[in-house]
Each structure stands twice: as C-alpha cells, then as structure tokens.
C-alpha positions as CSV (number, residue, x, y, z in Angstrom):
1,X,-91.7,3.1,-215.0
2,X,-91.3,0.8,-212.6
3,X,-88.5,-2.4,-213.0
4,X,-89.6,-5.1,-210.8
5,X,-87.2,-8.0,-210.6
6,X,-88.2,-11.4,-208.7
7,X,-85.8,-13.5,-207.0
8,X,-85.7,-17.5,-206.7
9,X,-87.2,-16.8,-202.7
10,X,-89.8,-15.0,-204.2
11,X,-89.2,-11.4,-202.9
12,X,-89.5,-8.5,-205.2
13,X,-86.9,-5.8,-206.3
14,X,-88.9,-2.7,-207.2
15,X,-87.3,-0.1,-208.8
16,X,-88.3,3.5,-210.7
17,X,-87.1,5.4,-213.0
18,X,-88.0,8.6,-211.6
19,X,-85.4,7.9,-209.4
20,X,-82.4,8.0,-211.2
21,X,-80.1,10.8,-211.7
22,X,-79.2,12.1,-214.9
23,X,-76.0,10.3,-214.4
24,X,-77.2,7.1,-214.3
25,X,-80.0,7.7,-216.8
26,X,-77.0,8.6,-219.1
27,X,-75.6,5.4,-218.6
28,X,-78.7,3.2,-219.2
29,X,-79.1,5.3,-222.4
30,X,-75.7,4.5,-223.1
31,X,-75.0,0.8,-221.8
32,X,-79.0,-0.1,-224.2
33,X,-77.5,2.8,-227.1
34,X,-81.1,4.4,-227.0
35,X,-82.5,7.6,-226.3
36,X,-84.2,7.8,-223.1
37,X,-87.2,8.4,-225.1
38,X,-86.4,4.9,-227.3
39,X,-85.2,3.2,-223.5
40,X,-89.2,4.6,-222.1
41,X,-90.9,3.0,-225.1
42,X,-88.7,0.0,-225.0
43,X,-89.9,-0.6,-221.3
44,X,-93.2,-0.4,-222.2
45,X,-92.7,-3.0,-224.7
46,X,-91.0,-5.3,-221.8
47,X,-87.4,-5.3,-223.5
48,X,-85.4,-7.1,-221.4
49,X,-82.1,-4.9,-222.7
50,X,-83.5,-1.9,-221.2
51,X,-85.2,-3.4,-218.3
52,X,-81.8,-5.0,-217.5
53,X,-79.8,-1.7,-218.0
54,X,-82.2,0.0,-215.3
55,X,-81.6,-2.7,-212.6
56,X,-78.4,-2.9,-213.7
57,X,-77.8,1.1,-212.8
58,X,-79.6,0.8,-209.4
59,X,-77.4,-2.6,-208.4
60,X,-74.1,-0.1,-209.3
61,X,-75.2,1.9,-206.5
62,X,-74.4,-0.7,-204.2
63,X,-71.5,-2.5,-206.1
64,X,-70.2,0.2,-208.1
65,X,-67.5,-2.0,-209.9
66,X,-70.8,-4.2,-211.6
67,X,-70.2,-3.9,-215.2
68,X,-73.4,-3.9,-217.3
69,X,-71.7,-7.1,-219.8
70,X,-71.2,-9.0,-216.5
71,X,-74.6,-8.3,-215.3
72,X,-77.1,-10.7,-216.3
73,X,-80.6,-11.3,-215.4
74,X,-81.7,-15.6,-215.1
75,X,-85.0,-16.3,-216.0
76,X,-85.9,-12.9,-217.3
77,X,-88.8,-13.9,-219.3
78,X,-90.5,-14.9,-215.7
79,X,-89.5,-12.5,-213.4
80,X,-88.7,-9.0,-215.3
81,X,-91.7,-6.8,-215.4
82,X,-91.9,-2.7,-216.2
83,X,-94.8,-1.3,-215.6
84,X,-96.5,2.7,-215.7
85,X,-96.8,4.3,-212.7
86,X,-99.6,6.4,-211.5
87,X,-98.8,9.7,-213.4
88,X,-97.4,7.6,-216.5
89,X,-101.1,6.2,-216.5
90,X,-102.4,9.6,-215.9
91,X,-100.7,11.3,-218.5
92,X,-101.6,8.7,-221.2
93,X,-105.5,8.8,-219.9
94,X,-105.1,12.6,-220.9
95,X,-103.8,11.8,-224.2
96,X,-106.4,9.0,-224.9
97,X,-109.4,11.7,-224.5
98,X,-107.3,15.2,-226.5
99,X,-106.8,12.4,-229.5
100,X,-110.8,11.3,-229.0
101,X,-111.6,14.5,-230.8
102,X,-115.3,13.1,-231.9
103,X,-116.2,12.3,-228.1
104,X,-116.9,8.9,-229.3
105,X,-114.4,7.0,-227.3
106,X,-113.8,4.6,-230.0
107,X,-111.4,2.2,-228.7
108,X,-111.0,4.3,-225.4
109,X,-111.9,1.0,-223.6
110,X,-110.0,-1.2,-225.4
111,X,-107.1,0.8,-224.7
112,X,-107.7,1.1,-220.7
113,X,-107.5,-2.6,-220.9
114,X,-103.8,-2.9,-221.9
115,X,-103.0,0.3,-219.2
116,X,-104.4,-1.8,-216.9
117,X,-102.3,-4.9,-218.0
118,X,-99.2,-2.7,-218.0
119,X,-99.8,-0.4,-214.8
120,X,-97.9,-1.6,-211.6
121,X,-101.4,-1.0,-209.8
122,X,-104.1,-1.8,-212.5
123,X,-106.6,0.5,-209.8
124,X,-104.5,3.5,-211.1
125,X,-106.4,3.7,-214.5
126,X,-109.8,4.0,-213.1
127,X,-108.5,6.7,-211.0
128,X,-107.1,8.4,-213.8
129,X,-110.1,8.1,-215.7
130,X,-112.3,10.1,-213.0
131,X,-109.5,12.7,-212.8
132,X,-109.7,13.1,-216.5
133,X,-113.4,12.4,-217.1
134,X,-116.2,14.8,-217.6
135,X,-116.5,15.7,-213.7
136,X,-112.9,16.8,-213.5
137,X,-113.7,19.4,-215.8
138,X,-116.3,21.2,-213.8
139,X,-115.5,24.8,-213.8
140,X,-114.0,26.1,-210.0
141,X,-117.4,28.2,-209.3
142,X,-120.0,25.1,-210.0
143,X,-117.7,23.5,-207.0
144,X,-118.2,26.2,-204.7
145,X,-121.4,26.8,-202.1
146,X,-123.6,29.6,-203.8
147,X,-123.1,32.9,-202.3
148,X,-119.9,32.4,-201.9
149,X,-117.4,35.6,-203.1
150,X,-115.4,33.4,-205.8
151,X,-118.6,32.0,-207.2
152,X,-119.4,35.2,-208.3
C-alpha cells in the first residue's frame, strides 16, 4: 500500500509499505494494536489510525524521538490517501477471476471499478487484467515461431 500524505503547499509525501522493515512493521502493528493482516485491510478501508501509524513509522526515521500519541495528522480526511499498488492490484485481479468459477464475470466489472478508485495509478488495473486475462494464459509453444525445437 501506498500512504500519501499532502501538505498545506501542496506537495505529496508518498510512502509504501513494502518498505518497511519488520521492525517498524512491528511497531505500526503495535502503536494501531492490529495484525498486519487487520493494519492491510484497515488501509484499504482508509483508516486514518493505520494510515497514521505508517507515516508515523517512516517520519521516526528521520526524528526518531517522534512518539506515535504526539504525532498527529491535520486535516486527514482531505489529505490522507492509501492506495494498492501495482502487484496489490495484480494479485487481487487474480483472485477476482479463481473465485469467477462459472466464467461469467458476474460483478468482475463492478469490482475493477473500486480497484481503480483505490489503486495509486488507476492504469494498473487494466494492465493487470491483460496479464490475467485469457491471452496470458496461452500455453509457452503457441507463443513460439513453428519449427522451433521448444514448440515441439
């Protein structure tokens, strides 16, 4: 997830957490008293407790002294995001189309509509489509010129 914080100039604080250590994952699990699992899901659902504790974590880098009760966050609401990024989307495209076990896609559109509403680049979902559509499942020899020794 990505933890994008917006100051009053208008400049963007980007942060992910693929980048933490297990350290400071620990401590965002422990300063929000979640899971990381619970801290992911509460991202997704724009918590501000969890996106806080993330910020909060990568600010201690610089100023280790910050405490996580003296840290606080103005105007949240309008300028704390979290967002998926690319492999996040990726990974729940692939889960979309193992649940659609019919091969209707009931809903499958509907739901690449909120990805794209949470991703940090909405272009990410479409390309996770075509990596998980019917085309990425072409078998290695259709790919390869005819003739060849590992078509055969």
């Amino acid at each position: 997830m990505i933890v994008s914080y917006t100051h009053e100039d208008g400049t963007v604080e980007e942060v992910s957490t693929d980048d933490l250590s297990a350290v400071e994952s620990a401590a965002v699990e422990s300063a929000t008293d979640l899971e990381w699992d619970d801290v992911e899901r509460a991202l997704k659902s724009q918590r501000p407790g969890a996106m806080r504790a993330v910020l909060w974590v990568f600010r201690k880098r610089a100023q280790p002294q910050l405490r996580f009760s003296a840290f606080d966050v103005p105007a949240w609401k309008r300028r704390l995001k979290a967002r998926l990024e690319r492999e996040e989307v990726l990974d729940l495209v692939e889960t979309l189309r193992k649940d659609d076990k019919d091969g209707t896609e009931a809903g499958f559109d509907e739901m690449l509509g909120y990805m794209r509403a949470l991703a940090h680049d909405p272009a990410d979902v479409d390309w996770a489509v075509a990596e998980t559509g019917p085309k990425a499942l072409v078998p290695l020899a259709d790919l390869l010129p005819e003739g060849s020794a590992a078509a055969s």
